[in-house]
Structure formats: structure tokens, C-alpha cells
C-alpha positions in Angstrom: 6.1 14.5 -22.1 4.6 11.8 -24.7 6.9 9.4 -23.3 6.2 9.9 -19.6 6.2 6.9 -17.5 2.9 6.2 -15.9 2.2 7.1 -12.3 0.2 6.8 -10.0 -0.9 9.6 -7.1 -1.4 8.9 -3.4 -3.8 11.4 -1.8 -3.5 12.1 1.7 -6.8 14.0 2.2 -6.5 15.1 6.0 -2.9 14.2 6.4 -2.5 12.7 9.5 -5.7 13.1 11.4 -7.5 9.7 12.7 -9.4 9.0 14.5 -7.4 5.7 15.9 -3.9 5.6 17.6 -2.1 2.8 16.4 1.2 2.6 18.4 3.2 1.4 15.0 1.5 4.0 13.0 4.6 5.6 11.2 2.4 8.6 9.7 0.2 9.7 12.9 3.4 12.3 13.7 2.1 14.6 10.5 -0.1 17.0 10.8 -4.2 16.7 9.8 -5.6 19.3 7.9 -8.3 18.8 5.2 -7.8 19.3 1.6 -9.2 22.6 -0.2 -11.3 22.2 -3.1 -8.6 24.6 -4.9 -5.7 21.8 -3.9 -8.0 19.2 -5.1 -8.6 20.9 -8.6 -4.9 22.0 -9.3 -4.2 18.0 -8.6 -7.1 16.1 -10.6 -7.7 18.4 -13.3 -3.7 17.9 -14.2 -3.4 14.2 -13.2 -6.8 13.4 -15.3 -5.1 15.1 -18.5 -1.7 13.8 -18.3 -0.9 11.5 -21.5 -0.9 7.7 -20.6 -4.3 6.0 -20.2 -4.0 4.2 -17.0 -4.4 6.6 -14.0 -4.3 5.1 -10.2 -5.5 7.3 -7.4 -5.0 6.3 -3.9 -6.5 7.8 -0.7 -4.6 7.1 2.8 -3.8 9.0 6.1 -4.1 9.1 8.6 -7.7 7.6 7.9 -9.4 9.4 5.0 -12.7 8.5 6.0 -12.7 11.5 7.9 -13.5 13.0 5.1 -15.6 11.1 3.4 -18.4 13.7 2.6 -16.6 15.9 1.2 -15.9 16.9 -2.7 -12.7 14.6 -2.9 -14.8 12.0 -2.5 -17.8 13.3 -4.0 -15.7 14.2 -7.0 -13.7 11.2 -7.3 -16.9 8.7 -7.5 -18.4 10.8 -10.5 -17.4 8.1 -13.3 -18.3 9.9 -15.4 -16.1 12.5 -15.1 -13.2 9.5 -16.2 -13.9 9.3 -19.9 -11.3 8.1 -22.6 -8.7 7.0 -19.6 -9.1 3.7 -17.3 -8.4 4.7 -13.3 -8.2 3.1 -10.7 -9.4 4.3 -7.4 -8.8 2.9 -3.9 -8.7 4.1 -0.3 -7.2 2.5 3.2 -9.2 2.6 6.0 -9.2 1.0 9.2 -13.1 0.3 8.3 -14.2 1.6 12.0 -16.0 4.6 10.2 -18.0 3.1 7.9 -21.5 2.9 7.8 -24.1 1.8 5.3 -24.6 4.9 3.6 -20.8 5.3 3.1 -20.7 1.4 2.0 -23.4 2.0 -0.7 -21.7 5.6 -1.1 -18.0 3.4 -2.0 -19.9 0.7 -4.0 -21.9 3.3 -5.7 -17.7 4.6 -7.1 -16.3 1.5 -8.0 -14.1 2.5 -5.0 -11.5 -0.4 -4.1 -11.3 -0.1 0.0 -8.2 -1.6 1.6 -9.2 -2.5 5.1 -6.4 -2.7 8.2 -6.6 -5.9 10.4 -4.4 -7.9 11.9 -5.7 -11.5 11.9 -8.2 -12.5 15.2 -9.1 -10.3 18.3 -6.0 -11.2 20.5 -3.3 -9.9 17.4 -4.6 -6.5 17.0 -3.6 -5.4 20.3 -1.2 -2.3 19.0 -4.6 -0.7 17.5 -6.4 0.3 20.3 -10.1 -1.1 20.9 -11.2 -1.3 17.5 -11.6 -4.6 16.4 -15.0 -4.8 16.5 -15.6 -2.2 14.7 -13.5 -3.0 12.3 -15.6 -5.2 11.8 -18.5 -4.5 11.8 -17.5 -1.9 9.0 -16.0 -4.7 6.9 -19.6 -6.3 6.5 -21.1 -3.2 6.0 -18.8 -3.2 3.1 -19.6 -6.6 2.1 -23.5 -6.0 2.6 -23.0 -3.1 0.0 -21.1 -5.2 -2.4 -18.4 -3.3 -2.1 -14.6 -4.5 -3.4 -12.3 -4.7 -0.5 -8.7 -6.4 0.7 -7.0 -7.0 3.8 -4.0 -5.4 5.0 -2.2 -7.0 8.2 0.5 -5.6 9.6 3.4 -8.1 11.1 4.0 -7.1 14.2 5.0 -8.2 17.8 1.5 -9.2 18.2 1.4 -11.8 15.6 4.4 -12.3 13.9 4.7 -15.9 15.4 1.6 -16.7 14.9 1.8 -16.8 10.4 -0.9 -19.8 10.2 -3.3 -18.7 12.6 -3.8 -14.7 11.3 -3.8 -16.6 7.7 -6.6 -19.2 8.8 -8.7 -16.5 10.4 -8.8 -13.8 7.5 -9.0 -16.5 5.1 -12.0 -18.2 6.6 -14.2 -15.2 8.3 -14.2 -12.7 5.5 -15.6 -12.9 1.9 -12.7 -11.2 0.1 -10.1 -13.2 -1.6 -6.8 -10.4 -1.5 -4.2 -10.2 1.4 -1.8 -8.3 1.8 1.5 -8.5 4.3 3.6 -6.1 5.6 6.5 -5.3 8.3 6.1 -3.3 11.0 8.6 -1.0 11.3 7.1 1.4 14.3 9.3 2.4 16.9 8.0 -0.2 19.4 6.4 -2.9 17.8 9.1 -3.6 14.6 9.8 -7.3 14.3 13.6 -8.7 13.4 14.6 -10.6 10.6 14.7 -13.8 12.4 11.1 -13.6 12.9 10.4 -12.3 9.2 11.5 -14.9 7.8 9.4 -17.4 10.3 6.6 -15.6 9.4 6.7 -15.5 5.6 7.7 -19.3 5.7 4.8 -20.5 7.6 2.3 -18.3 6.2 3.6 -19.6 2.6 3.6 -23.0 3.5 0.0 -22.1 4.7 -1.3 -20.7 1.8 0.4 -23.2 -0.9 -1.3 -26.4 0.6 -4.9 -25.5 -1.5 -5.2 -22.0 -1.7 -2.6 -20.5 -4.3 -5.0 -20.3 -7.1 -8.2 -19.0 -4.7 -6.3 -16.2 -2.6 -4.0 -13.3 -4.1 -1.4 -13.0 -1.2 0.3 -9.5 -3.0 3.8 -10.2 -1.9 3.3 -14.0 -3.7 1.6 -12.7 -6.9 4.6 -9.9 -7.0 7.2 -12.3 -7.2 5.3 -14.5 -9.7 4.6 -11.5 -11.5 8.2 -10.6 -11.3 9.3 -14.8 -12.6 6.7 -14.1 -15.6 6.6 -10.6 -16.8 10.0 -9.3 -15.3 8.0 -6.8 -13.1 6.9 -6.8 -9.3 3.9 -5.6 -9.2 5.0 -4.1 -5.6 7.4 -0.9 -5.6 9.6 -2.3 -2.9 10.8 -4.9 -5.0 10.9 -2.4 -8.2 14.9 -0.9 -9.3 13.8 2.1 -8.6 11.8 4.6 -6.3 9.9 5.7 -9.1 6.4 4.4 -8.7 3.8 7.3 -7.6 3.9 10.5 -5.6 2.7 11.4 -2.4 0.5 14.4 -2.5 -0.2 15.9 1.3 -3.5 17.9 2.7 -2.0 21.1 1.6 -0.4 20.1 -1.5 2.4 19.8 -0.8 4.5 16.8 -2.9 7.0 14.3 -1.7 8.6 11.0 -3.6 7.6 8.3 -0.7 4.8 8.4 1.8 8.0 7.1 4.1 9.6 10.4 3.4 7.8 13.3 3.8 9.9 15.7 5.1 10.8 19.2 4.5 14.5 17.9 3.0 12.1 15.9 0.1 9.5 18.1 -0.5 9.3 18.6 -4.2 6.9 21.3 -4.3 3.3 22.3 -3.8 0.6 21.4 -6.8 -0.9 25.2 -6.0 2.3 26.7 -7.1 4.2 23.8 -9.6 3.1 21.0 -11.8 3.0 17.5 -11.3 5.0 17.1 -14.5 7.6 19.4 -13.0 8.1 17.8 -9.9 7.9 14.3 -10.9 10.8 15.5 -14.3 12.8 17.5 -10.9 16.2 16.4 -10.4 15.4 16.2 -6.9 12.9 13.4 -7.5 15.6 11.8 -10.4 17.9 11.6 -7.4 15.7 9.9 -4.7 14.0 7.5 -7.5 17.6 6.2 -8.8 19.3 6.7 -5.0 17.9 3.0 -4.6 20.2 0.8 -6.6 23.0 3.4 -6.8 23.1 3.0 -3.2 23.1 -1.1 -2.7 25.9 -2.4 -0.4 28.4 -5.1 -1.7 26.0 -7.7 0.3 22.8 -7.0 -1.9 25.6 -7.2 -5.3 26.6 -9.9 -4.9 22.9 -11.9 -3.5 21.8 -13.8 -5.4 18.5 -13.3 -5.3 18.9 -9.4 -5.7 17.0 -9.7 -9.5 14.1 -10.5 -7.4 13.9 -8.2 -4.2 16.3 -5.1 -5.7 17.6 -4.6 -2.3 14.2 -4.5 -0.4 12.8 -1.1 0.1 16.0 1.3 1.0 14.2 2.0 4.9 14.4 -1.3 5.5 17.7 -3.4 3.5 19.9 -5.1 5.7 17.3 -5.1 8.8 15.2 -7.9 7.2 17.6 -9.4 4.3 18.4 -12.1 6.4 14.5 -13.1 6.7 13.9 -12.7 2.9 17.1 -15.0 2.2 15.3 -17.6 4.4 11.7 -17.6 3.0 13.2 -17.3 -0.5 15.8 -20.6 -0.2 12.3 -22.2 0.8 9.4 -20.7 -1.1 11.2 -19.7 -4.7 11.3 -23.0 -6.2 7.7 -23.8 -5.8 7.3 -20.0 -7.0 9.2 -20.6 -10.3 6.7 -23.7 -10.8 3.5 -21.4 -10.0 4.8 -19.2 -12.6 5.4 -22.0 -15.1 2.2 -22.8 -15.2 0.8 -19.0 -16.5 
């Protein structure tokens, strides 16, 4: 166990309960349920103790401001409870819950918040009527001081549209971290074609004055990957390997994309983390991703770079990453030069 890799957990602390219905939601289908102060104990007390310094603990749904005033939350911003270890704590919300006593509440943790939008009012159409207060949390959060990023999902809605959603987030909120990623819902999933449109324009965006000023994650992975031979995103990692999903009920899965009963590695009330994440099951589903690549993604040649794409999506979108990097990786490969 003294040579464990690092991991990091991803807490879903009323499963799927929110209180949103986002048609290209891929987790509102599981059930909500809040986590028992039992679950919760059986999970930190093990996590906090295992032996690498670096600890990451994620909360998501479903939105897990739901639960908010609970102990996992109450626990979880008690710094002091952290000694001798460095962790990391976030949570995604779509912001819509948050008021100023949970804002000063989040600051008060040192709680990273991501925060789901989708660019201006018009491109946020697949989320119901909650822009506004969307926003209205998000300067609740920035009132409070709080750290927070932007998550946009590219959808139907704004997927032709890369410079305008870029423009907008850039220029109306205080934080300086974005993050892009593809909708894959059942009725809103955008095609490779457009993919690549996107990631091209929003590049070409973003390079003009503003790649040493705003963190764009899927950028700063690929840089990271040109500098330090790591992405710093898992979809772009060899492996499935990065963190586990642990549900309401404790219940343990490889891949927030996969829980199911089929990958269910357990239940922290009844095994270990150390066990599940040692399992051969979880062996299996971690290494399934490059032993599984199709002759197109061997022989690409940019496979040392995107490792295939995240196994729910390769070949649906490869033809869109091929575009955007023939046009963006050369001025990548000078970004990283320069660190």
C-alpha cells in the first residue's frame, strides 16, 4: 500500500436529486438519497489516513447544494481536521441555491465551487429558467470572496456560437478558469463536425491576448501534457485510473459515466477503499481504455496527446479533435516552450 497511486474521491452526496432539470443531464436518471453520517465516516476517516499527501475531494450530483447544511459539509470545511496532508476540496453546483450565508459558509472552507453556465441568456436554453439565478448566486459567491470556475457545456444551444459564449464569460464574471465540455445527452449531443468548429474558434479566441490571463482546462491540459508528459484532465490520461465515484449510499463505482450495477465495486460500509480501488474489477475498467483502442486511434498521430479520447466518446468526436489539433497544436507546442 506505500506505493499506492494517488486518488482522488468524488462524492455524490444526494445522488441524483436537483433541484433543476437539465435536458442533457446524463446523471438526473439516478436515484437521490442523502448521505448518512455512518457512510460519510467509513469514507473520510479512511480516505484522510491513506498514505500519499495530496488528497482531492469532489462534491457533484445531481446538485449537492441540497445538502449543504448538513455534516458533509459541516465536516468537510473544519480545516482543521486536515493536518499533515494538503486536500483539495471543490463542489459543482449550478449556483441557483446559493445564498450569502452559504457563500461566506464556502469561503469560510477554502471550498473551490465550480459553477454550470453556458455562455449568455439565449445559450442556456436546455437548463430550464435558471439563468438568473445562476447568477445571481455567482455574485454572491464573488461578494463572499469565494474561489470559483466556469463550466459550459457545448451543446446545440451554443456550439456555433465558440466566440460569443467565450466573450461573455470572459468579460461579465471576475474568475479567470473555464472549463469546456461536450454534451453528450440524449437530445442535445453535438457531432464532430461542430466540435471541432467550436474548439477552433474558441482557441483562436482566447489566443489573441488572453492565454497567459485565462486558464481554459482543456488548453492548460495539453500544455501540461507538451511540458510534464501529463494531462492534467483524465480523458486525455492512458488510463481510467484517476478517482472513484462514491454514491449517496456508499456504494463505489470507477467512472461517474458508469455507475451501474455491472461496475459497482462495492459499498464503503461493508469494503475498503483500498480494496476496491486494488479489485481486479477496477484493474480491468482502468486499463480497458488503451487495451481497447481501434487500429484508427494506433496509428493517429496525435494519439500521445488525446489517448483515444475518453472511451464513451472515441470515434464520435475524433474527427473534431484531429481538426482543432492540425490548427491549434503548433501554437500549443510554442506556449509550452516558453514554461
Amino acid at each position: 500500500m506505500c506505493g499506492m497511486q494517488p486518488f482522488s474521491i468524488l462524492i455524490k452526496p444526494v445522488g441524483g436529486a436537483c433541484n433543476l432539470d437539465c435536458k442533457y443531464c446524463f446523471y438526473k436518471r439516478h436515484p437521490g438519497g442523502l448521505m448518512t453520517e455512518k457512510t460519510r465516516d467509513h469514507l473520510l476517516k479512511e480516505y484522510i489516513e491513506l498514505p500519499f499527501y495530496l488528497k482531492s475531494i469532489a462534491l457533484q450530483g445531481g446538485e449537492p447544494l441540497l445538502a449543504w447544511d448538513t455534516y458533509i459539509f459541516n465536516l468537510l470545511s473544519e480545516t482543521r481536521l486536515f493536518t499533515n496532508m494538503a486536500i483539495e476540496k471543490s463542489v459543482q453546483t449550478n449556483a441557483t441555491l446559493v445564498t450569502d450565508e452559504i457563500a461566506r459558509h464556502l469561503a469560510y472552507g477554502n471550498w473551490l465551487v465550480g459553477v454550470s453556465l453556458d455562455g449568455p441568456p439565449e445559450f442556456n436554453r436546455f437548463r430550464g429558467d435558471s439563468f438568473d439565478a445562476t447568477c445571481r448566486g455567482i455574485r454572491k459567491l464573488e461578494a463572499a470572496g469565494v474561489d470559483y470556475n466556469l463550466l459550459t457545456v457545448v451543446s446545440k444551444a451554443n456550439v456555433a456560437h465558440p466566440v460569443e459564449t467565450y466573450r461573455y464569460l470572459r468579460d461579465n464574471f471576475s474568475t479567470r478558469f473555464h472549463q469546456y465540455i461536450e454534451c453528450t445527452g440524449p437530445c442535445c449531443e453535438i457531432n464532430a463536425d461542430e466540435w471541432g468548429h467550436f474548439l477552433c474558434g474558441l482557441f483562436d479566441e482566447w489566443i489573441k491576448a488572453d492565454a497567459h490571463t485565462i486558464s481554459v482546462r482543456l488548453f492548460d491540459s495539453i500544455v501540461s501534457k507538451l511540458v510534464f508528459g501529463r494531462a492534467t484532465q483524465c480523458s486525455f490520461a492512458r488510463s481510467c485510473r484517476q478517482y472513484l465515484v462514491v454514491e449517496y449510499d456508499g456504494s463505489v463505482y470507477p467512472c461517474d459515466f458508469h455507475v451501474t450495477d455491472e461496475l459497482c465495486l462495492g459499498n464503503i460500509n461493508e469494503k475498503t477503499l483500498v480494496e476496491m480501488i486494488e479489485s481486479d474489477a477496477y484493474k480491468r475498467f482502468a486499463d480497458a481504455k488503451m487495451a481497447s483502442l481501434p487500429d484508427t486511434c494506433r496509428s493517429c498521430k496525435y494519439l500521445d496527446i488525446c489517448n483515444g479520447d475518453c472511451p464513451r466518446n472515441r470515434q464520435r468526436l475524433c474527427a473534431g479533435w484531429r481538426r482543432f489539433f492540425d490548427h491549434a497544436l503548433p501554437r500549443l507546442k510554442e506556449l509550452a516552450a516558453e514554461i
